[in-house]
C-alpha positions in Angstrom: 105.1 118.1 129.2 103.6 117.7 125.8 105.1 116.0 122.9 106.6 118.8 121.3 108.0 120.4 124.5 110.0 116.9 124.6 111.1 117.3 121.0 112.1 120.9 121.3 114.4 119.9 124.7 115.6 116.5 122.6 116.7 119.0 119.4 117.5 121.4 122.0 120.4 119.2 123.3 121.7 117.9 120.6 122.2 121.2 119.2 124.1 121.8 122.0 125.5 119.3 121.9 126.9 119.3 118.3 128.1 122.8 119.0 130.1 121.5 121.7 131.6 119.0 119.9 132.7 121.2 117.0 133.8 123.1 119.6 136.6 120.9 121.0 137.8 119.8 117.3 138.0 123.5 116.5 140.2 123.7 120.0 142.6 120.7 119.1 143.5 122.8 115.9 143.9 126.1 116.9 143.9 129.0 119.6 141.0 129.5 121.3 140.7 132.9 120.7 141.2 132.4 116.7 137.8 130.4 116.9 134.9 132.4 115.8 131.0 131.6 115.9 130.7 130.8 112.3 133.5 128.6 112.9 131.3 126.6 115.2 128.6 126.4 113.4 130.4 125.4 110.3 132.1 122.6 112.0 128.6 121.6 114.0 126.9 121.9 110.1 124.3 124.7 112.1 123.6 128.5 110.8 123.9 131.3 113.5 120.8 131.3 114.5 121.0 128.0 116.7 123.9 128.8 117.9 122.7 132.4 119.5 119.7 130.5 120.4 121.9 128.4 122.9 124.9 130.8 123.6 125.4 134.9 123.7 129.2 133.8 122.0 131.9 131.6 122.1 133.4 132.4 125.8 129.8 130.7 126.8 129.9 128.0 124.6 133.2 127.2 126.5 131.7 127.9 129.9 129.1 125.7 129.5 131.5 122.7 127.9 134.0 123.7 131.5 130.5 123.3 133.5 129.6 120.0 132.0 133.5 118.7 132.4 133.7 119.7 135.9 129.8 118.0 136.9 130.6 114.7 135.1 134.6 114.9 136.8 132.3 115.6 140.1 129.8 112.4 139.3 133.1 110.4 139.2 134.6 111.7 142.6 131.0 111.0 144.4 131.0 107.2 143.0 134.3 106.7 143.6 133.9 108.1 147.3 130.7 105.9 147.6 132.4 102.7 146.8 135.3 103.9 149.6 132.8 104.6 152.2 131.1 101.0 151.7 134.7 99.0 150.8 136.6 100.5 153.6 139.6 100.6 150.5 140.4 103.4 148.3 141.7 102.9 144.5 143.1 105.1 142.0 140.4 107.4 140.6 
């Protein structure tokens, strides 16, 4: 992988990222289904075309944030289930 393949997948992810995040403000303020694209993108400070680069619409956007949620709550049950298998002890997750 060349430099700019890196840069692209780094600028690639935070974009994501960023539209992620402005989705989850957006969600603490009102209905999901009151939240449109350009919403997004004005909260993430992005034009359209990013966020279609990314995602076909909002439903994906919240896939993909319900995806990430459930790996990284997944991550946390394999440590936790690692350190009972070597301690013998189980704790509160």
């Amino acid at each position: 992988m060349n430099k700019v393949e890196k840069g692209e997948d780094r600028r690639s992810r935070r974009s994501q990222k960023l539209l992620k995040k402005g989705l989850l403000e957006l969600m603490l303020e009102k209905k999901f289904s009151a939240i449109s694209v350009r919403d997004v993108t004005e909260r993430a400070d992005m034009n359209r075309g990013t966020f279609y680069l990314h995602y076909a619409d909002t439903t994906a956007l919240l896939q993909s944030v319900e995806t990430d949620m459930l790996a990284e709550a997944q991550l946390l049950i394999d440590e936790h289930m690692a350190e009972f298998e070597a301690g013998g002890s189980l704790r509160p997750v």
